[in-house]
N, CA, C and O of each residue as an XYZ file, in Angstrom:
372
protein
N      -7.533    -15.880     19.928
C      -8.715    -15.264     19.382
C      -9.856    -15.488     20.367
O     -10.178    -16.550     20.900
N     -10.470    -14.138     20.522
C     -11.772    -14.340     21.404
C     -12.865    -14.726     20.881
O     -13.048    -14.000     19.904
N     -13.791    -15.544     20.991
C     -14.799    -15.973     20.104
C     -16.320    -16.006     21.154
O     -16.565    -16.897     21.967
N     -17.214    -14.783     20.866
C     -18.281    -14.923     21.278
C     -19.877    -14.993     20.618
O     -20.290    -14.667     19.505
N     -20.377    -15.402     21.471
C     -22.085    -15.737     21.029
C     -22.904    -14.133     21.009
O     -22.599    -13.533     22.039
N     -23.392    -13.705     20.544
C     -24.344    -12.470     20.697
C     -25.317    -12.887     19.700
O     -25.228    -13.737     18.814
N     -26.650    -11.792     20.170
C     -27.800    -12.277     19.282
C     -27.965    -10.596     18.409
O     -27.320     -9.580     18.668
N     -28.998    -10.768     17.390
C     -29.340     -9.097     17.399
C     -29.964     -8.211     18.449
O     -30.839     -8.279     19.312
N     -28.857     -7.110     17.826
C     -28.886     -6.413     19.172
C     -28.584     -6.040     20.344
O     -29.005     -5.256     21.195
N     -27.426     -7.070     20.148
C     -26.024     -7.187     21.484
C     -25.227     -6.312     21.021
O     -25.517     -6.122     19.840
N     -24.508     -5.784     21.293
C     -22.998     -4.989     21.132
C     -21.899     -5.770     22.010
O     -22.109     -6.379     23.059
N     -20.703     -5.611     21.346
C     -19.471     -5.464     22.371
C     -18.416     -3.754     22.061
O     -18.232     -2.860     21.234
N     -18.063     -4.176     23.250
C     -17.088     -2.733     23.399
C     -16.171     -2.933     23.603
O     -15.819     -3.635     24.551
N     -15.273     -2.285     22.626
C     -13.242     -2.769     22.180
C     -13.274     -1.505     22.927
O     -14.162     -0.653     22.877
N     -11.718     -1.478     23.938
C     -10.984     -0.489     24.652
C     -11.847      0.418     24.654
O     -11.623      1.281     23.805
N     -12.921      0.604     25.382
C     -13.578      1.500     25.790
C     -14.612      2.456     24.783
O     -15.808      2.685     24.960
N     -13.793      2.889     23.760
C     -14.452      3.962     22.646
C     -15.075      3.103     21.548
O     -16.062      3.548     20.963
N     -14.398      1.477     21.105
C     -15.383      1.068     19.976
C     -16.515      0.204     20.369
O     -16.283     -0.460     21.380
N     -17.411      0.077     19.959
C     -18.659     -0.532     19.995
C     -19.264     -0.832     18.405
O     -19.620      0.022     17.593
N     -19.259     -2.545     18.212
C     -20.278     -3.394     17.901
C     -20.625     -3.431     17.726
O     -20.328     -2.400     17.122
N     -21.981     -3.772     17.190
C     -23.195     -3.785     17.587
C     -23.738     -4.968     16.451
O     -23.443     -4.746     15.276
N     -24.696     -6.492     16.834
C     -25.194     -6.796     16.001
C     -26.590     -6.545     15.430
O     -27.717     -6.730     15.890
N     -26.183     -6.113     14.394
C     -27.915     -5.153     14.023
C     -28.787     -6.132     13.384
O     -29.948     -5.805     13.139
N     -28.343     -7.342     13.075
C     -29.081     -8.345     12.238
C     -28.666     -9.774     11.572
O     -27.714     -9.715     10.793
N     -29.153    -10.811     11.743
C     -28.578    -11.760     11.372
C     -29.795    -12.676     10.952
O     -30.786    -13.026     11.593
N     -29.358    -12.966      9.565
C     -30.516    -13.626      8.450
C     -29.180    -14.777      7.883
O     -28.063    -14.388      7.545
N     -29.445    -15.627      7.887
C     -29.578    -16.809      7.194
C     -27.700    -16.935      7.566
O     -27.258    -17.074      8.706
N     -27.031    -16.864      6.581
C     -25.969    -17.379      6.998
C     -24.964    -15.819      6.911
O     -23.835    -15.824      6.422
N     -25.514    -14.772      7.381
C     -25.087    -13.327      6.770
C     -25.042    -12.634      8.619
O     -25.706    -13.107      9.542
N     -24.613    -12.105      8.667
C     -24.660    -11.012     10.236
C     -24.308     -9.918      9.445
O     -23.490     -9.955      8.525
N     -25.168     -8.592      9.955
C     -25.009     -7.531      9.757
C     -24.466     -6.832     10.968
O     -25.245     -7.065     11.892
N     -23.300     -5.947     11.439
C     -22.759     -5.444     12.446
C     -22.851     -4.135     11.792
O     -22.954     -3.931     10.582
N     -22.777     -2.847     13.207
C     -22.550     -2.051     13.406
C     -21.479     -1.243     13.907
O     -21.346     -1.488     15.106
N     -20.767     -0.501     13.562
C     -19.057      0.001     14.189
C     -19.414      1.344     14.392
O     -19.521      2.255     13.572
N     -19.578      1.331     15.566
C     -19.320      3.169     15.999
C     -18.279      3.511     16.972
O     -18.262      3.262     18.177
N     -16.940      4.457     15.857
C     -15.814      4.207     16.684
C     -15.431      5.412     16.657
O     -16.213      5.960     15.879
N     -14.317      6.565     17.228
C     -14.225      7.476     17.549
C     -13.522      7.584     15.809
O     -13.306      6.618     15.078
N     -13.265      9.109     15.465
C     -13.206      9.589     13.752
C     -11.354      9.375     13.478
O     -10.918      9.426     12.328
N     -10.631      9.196     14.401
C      -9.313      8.917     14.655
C      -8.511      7.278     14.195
O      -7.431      6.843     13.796
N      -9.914      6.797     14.585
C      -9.987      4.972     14.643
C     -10.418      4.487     12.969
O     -11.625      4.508     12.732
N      -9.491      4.063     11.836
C     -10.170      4.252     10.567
C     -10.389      2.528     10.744
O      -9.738      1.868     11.554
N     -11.571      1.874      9.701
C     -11.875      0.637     10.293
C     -12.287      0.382      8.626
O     -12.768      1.228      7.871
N     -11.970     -0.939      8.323
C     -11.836     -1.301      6.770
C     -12.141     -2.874      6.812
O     -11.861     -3.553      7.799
N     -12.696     -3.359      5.737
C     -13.020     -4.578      5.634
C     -11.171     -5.131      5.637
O     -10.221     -4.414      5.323
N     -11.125     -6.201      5.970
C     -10.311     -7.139      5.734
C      -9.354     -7.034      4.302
O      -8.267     -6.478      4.145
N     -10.104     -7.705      3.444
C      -9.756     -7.713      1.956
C      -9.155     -6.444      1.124
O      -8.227     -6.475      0.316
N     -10.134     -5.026      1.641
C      -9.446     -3.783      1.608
C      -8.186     -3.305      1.877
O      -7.414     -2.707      1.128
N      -8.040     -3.688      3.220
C      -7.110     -3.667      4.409
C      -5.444     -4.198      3.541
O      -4.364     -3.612      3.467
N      -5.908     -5.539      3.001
C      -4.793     -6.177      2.434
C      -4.443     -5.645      1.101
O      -3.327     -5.892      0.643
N      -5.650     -4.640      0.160
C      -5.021     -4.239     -1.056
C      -4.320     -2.856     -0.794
O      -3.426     -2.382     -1.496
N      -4.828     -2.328      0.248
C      -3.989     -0.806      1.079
C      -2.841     -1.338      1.099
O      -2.103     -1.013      0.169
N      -2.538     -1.881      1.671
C      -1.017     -2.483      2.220
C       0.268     -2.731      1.675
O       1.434     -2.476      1.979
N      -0.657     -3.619      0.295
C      -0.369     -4.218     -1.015
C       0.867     -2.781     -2.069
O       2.019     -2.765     -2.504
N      -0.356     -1.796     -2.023
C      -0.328     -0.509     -2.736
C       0.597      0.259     -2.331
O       1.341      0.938     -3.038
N       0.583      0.168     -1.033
C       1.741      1.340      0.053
C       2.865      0.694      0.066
O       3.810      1.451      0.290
N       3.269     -0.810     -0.138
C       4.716     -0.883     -0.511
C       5.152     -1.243     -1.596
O       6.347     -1.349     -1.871
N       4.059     -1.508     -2.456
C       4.556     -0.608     -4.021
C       5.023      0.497     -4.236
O       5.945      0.729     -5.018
N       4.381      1.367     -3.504
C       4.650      2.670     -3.541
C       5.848      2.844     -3.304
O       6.669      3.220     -4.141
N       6.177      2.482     -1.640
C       7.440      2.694     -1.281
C       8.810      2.097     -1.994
O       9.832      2.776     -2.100
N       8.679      0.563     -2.529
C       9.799      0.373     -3.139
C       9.655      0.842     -4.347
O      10.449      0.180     -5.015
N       8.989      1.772     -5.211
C       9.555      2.652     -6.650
C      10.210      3.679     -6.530
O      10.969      3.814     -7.490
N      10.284      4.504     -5.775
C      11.097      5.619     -5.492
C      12.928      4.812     -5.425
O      13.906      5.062     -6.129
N      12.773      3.890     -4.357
C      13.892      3.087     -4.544
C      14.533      2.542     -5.765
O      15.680      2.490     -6.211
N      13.747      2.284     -6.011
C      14.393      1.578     -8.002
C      15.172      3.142     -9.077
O      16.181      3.574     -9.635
N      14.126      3.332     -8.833
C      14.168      4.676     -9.312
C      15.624      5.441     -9.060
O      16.474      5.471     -9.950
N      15.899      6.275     -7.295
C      17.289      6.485     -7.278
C      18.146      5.393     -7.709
O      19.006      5.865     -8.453
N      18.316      3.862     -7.535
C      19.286      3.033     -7.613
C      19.361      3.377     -9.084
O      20.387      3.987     -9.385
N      18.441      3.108    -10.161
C      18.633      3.543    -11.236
C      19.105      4.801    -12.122
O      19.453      4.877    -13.300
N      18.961      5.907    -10.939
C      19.744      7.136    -10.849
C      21.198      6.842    -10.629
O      22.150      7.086    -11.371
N      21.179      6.443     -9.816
C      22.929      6.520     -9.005
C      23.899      5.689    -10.265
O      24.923      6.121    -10.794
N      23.272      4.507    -10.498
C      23.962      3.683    -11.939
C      24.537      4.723    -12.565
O      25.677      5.178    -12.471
N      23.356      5.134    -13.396
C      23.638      5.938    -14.931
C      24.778      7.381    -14.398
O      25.397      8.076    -15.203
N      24.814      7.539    -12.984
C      26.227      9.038    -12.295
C      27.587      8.309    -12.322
O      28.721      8.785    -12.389
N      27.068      6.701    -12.233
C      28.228      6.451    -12.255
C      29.693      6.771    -13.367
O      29.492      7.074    -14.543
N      31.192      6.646    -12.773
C      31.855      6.865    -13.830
C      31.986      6.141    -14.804
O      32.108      4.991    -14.383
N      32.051      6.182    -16.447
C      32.224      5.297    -17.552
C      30.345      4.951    -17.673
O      29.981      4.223    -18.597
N      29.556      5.376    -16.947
C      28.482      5.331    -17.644
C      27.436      5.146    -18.919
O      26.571      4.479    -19.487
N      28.535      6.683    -18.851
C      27.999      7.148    -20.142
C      28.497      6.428    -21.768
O      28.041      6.873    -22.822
N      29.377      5.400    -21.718
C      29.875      4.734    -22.480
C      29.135      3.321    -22.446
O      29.262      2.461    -23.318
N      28.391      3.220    -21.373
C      27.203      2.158    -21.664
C      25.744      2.130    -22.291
O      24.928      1.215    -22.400
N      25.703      3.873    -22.776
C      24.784      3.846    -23.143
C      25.012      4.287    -24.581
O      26.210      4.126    -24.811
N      24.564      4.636    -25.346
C      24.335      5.019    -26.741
C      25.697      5.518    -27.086
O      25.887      6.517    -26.394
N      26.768      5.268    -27.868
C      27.741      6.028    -28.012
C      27.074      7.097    -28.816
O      26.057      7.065    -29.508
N      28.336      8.522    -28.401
C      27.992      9.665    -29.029
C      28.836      9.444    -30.704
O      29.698      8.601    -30.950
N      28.437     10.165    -31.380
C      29.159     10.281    -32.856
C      30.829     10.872    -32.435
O      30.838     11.686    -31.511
N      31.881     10.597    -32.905
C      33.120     11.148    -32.591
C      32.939     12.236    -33.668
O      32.017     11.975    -34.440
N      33.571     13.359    -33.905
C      33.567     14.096    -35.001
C      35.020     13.705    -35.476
O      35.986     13.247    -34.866
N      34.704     14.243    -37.489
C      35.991     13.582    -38.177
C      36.667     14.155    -38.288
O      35.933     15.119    -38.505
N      37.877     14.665    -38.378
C      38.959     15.436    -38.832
C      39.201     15.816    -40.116
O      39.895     15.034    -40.765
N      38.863     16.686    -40.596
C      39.238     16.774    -41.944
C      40.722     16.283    -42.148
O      41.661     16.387    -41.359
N      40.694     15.650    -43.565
C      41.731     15.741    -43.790
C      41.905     16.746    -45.221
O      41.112     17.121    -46.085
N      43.192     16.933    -45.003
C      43.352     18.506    -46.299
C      44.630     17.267    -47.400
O      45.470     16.367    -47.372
N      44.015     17.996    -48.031
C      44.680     17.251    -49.548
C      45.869     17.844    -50.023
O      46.406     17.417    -51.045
């Protein structure tokens, strides 16, 4: 980790296109500035981790989902679930 000193009003510049900038610093708070090209999406931290969180939720339900498909195709399945009524035969007198 790089760790530098700037005051307000310094910038640094990531790979050329992002820029920094400290616009203000009061008490135990820094206010920064990010001006980065519209390609470059830039998110707090904490955000960052509930995105992440969400997108492989996402991705493993579809999964449950077919596995829970493929079960119930299986053969004799259908005998694990609700039996159907048999119909009765009359009988004749």
């Amino acid at each position: 980790m790089l760790i530098l000193s700037r005051k307000a009003g310094e910038s640094l510049v990531l790979d050329g296109g992002i820029e920094i900038k400290i616009t203000e610093i009061y008490g135990d708070k820094v206010r920064i500035g990010i001006d980065a090209p519209p390609q470059v999406k830039v998110y707090r931290k904490e955000l960052y981790a509930t995105i992440r969180e969400n997108q492989s939720a996402a991705a493993a339900a579809p999964a449950a989902a077919v596995k829970n498909l493929l079960l119930k195709m299986k053969p004799g399945a259908e005998s694990a679930t609700a039996p159907e009524e048999q119909p009765q035969e009359k009988q004749e007198p």
